[in-house]
C-alpha positions in Angstrom: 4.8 -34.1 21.5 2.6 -36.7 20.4 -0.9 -35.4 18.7 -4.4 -37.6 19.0 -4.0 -39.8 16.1 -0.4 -40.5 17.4 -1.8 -41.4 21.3 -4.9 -42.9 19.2 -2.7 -45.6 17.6 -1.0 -46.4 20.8 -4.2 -46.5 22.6 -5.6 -49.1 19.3 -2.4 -51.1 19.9 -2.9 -51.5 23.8 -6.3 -52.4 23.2 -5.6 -55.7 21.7 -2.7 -56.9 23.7 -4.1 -55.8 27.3 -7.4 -56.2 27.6 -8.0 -58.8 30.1 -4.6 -59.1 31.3 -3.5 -59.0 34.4 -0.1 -57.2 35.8 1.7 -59.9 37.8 5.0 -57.7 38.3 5.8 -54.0 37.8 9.3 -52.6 38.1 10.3 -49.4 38.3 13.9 -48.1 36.8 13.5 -44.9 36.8 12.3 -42.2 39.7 10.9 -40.1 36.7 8.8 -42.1 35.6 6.8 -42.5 38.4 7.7 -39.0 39.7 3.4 -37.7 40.7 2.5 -40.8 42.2 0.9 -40.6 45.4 -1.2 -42.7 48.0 1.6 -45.5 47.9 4.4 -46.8 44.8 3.0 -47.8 41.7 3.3 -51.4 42.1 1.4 -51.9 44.8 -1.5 -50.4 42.8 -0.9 -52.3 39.5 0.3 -56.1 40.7 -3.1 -58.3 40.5 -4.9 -55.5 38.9 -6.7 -56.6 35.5 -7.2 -54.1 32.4 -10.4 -53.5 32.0 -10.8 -51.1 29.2 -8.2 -48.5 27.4 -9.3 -45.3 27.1 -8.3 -41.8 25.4 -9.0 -38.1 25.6 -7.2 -35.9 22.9 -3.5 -36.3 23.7 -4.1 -38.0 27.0 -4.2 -41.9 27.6 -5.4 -44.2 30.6 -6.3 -47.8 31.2 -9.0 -49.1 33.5 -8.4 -51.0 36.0 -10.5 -53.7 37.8 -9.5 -52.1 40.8 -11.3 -48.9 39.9 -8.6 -46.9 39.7 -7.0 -45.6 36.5 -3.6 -45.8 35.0 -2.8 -42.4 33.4 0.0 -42.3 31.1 1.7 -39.0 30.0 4.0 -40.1 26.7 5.3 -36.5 27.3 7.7 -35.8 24.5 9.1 -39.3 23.4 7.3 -42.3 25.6 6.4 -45.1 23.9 4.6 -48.4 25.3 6.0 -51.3 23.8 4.7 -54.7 23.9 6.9 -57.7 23.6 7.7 -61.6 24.9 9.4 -61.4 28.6 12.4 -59.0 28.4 12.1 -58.6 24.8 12.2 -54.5 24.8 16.3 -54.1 25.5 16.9 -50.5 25.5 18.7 -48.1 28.0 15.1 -46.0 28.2 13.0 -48.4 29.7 11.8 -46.6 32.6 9.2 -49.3 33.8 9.0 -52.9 32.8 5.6 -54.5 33.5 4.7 -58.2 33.6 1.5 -60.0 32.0 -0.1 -62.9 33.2 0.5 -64.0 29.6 3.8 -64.3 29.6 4.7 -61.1 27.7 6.0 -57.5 28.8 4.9 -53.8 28.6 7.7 -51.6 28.9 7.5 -48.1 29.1 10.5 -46.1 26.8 11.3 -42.3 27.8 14.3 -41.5 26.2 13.8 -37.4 27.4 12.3 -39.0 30.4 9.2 -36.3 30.4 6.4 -39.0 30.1 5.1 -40.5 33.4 3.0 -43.6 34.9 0.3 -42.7 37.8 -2.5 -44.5 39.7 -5.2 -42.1 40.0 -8.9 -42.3 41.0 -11.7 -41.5 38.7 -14.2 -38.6 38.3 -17.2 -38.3 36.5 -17.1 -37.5 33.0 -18.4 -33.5 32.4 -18.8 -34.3 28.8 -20.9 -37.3 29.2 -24.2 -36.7 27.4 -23.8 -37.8 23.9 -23.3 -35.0 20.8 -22.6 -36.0 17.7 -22.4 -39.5 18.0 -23.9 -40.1 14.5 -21.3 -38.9 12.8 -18.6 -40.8 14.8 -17.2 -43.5 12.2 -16.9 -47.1 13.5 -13.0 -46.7 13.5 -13.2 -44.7 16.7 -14.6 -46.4 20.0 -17.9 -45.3 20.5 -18.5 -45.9 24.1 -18.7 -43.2 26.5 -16.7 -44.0 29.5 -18.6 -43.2 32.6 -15.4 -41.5 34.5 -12.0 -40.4 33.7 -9.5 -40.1 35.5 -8.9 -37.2 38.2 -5.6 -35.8 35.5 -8.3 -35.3 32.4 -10.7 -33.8 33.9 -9.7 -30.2 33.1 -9.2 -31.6 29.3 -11.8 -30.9 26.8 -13.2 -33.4 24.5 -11.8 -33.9 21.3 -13.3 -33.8 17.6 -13.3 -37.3 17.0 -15.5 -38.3 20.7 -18.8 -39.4 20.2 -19.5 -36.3 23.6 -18.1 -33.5 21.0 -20.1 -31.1 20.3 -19.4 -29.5 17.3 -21.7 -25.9 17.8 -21.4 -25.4 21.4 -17.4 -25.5 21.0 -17.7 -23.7 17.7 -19.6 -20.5 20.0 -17.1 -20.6 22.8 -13.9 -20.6 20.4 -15.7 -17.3 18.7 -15.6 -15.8 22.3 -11.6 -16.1 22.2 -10.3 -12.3 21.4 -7.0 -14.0 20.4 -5.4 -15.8 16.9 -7.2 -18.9 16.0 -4.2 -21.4 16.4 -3.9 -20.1 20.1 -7.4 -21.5 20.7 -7.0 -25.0 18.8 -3.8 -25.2 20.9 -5.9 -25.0 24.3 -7.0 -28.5 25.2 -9.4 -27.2 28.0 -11.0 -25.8 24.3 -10.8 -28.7 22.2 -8.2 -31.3 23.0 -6.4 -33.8 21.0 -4.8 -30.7 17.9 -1.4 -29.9 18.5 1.1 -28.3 16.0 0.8 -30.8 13.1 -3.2 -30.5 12.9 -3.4 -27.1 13.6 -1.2 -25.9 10.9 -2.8 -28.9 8.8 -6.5 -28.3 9.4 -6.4 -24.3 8.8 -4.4 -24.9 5.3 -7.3 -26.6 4.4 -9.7 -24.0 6.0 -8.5 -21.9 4.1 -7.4 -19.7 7.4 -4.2 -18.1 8.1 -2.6 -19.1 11.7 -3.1 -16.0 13.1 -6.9 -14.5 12.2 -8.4 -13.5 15.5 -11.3 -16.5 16.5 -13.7 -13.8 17.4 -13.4 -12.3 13.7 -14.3 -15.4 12.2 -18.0 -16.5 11.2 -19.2 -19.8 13.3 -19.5 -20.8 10.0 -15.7 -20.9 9.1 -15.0 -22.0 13.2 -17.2 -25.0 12.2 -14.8 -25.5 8.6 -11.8 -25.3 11.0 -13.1 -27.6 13.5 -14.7 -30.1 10.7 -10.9 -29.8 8.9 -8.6 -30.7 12.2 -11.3 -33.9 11.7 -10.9 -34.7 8.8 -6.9 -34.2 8.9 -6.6 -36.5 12.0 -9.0 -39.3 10.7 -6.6 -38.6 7.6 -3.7 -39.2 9.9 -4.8 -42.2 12.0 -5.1 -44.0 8.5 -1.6 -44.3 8.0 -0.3 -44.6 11.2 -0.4 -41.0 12.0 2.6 -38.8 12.0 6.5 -39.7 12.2 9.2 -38.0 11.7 11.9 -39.9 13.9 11.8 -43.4 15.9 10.4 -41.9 18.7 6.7 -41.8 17.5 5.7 -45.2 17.2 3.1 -48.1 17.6 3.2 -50.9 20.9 4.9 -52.8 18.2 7.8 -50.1 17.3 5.6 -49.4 14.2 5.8 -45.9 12.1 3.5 -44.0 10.9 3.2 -42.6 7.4 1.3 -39.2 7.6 4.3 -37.2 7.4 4.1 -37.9 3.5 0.5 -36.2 3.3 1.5 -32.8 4.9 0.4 -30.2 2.9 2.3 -27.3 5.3 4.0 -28.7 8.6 7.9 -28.9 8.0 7.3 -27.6 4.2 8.8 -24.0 4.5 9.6 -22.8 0.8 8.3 -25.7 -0.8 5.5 -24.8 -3.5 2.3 -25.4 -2.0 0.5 -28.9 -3.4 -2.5 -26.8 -4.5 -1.3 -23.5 -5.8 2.3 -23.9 -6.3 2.8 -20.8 -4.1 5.9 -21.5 -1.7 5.3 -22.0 1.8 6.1 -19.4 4.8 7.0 -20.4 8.1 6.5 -17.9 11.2 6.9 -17.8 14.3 4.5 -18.6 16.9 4.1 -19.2 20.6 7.6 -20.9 20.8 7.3 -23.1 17.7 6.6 -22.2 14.4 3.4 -21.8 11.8 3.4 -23.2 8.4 0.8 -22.0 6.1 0.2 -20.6 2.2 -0.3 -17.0 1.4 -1.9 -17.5 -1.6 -4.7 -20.4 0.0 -5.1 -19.0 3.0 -6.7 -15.9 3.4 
């Protein structure tokens, strides 16, 4: 599933083509993808609605719409939004194929068909006093949307929101009596760190997968936490991370980051700081990458 700098760059990409366009047709060619919609079919809420604003919390994605309402979009485990001329994206996944008053098409591609469209309502924001918003880079949208939509509202904020705060979610992961990469896998926790960054960010920690959070110092919680930044920023530089076609930019872009990994997918390679070979483990379903020798 697609991490934060991955539904970052899509988010980026949207940004430029749809702000201020208006959907003049939406058609819907697959039940799937439209499968949690309520209150009435999804283009009756998105024909003559403008986009106002794009928006993004962790993994999770929406658009504002002039009509107050918000359109969530779920990439699940391979949606891509593609941006093209009129009829341009040909493939057997488009699951729903959205006219611009521009002349030009967003099509939604699912080949697993686990992503979804819906129309929701906003909700105030519960994050919405500012935290660190000084140390928020000019790369990442500072602006603090005043609600979010109904489905995020249960989602945490994510490192790289100018509403993070670093020290109050720094105490509350210490409270967790469970292994570290269970808690930067929670999203009501911290959002937006999924497999990738976790494994990346405690490699350079210096923090095995599996300490318990409530061993750890705030001190070394903060290191994490400051390290899954730094890792994503890292990530959303090149593109973020790709390992197959179905990661990829509104234009069918790749990302580069899967060059940089220092653990993730390098089991028995010799680790780029110590030369120690990498072990891979087991963990919650998937599986944990880290060094023995630079994490303690």
């Amino acid at each position: 599933m697609p991490e934060l700098p991955e539904v970052e760059v899509v988010r980026r990409g949207l940004d430029t083509h749809l702000v201020g366009r208006t959907f003049t047709d939406v058609e819907v060619l697959h039940p799937r993808a439209v499968r949690a919609q309520e209150g009435g079919s999804l283009p009756s809420f998105l024909v003559d609605a403008t986009v106002d604003a794009t928006s993004r919390r962790g993994k999770y994605l929406w658009l504002d719409l002039s009509t107050g309402k918000k359109l969530y979009v779920h990439l699940g485990m391979s949606g891509q939004m593609l941006v093209g001329a009129r009829n341009q994206v040909v493939s057997p996944h488009v699951r729903i194929r959205a006219h611009l008053d521009d002349g030009t098409d967003l099509a939604f591609v699912d080949q697993r068909t686990f992503g979804q469209w819906r129309v929701v309502d906003g909700v105030a924001d519960p994050y919405g006093a500012p935290g660190r918003a000084a140390r928020v880079s000019s790369t990442i949208p500072t602006t603090i949307p005043t609600t979010i939509p109904t489905t995020v509202a249960h989602i945490a904020a994510d490192p790289l929101e100018p509403v993070f705060d670093l020290d109050a979610v720094a105490r509350r992961i210490k409270t967790k009596n469970t292994e570290i990469k269970r808690v930067l896998l929670d999203q009501t926790v911290v959002s937006g760190i999924g497999n990738i960054y976790a494994d990346e960010a405690l490699f350079r920690a210096g923090v095995r997968p599996r300490r318990r959070a409530s061993a750890l110092s705030l001190a070394t919680i903060r290191r994490i936490i400051l390290a899954a930044e730094e890792v994503m920023r890292s990530a959303l530089d090149q593109g973020g991370t790709s390992f197959d076609s179905l990661y990829v930019n509104v234009n069918g872009a790749s990302g580069y980051f899967s060059r940089s990994l220092n653990v993730y997918g390098q089991e028995g390679r010799p680790c780029r700081v110590c030369g120690t070979p990498i072990k891979r483990v087991q963990f919650m379903n998937r599986s944990s990458h880290y060094c023995p020798t630079c994490q303690k």
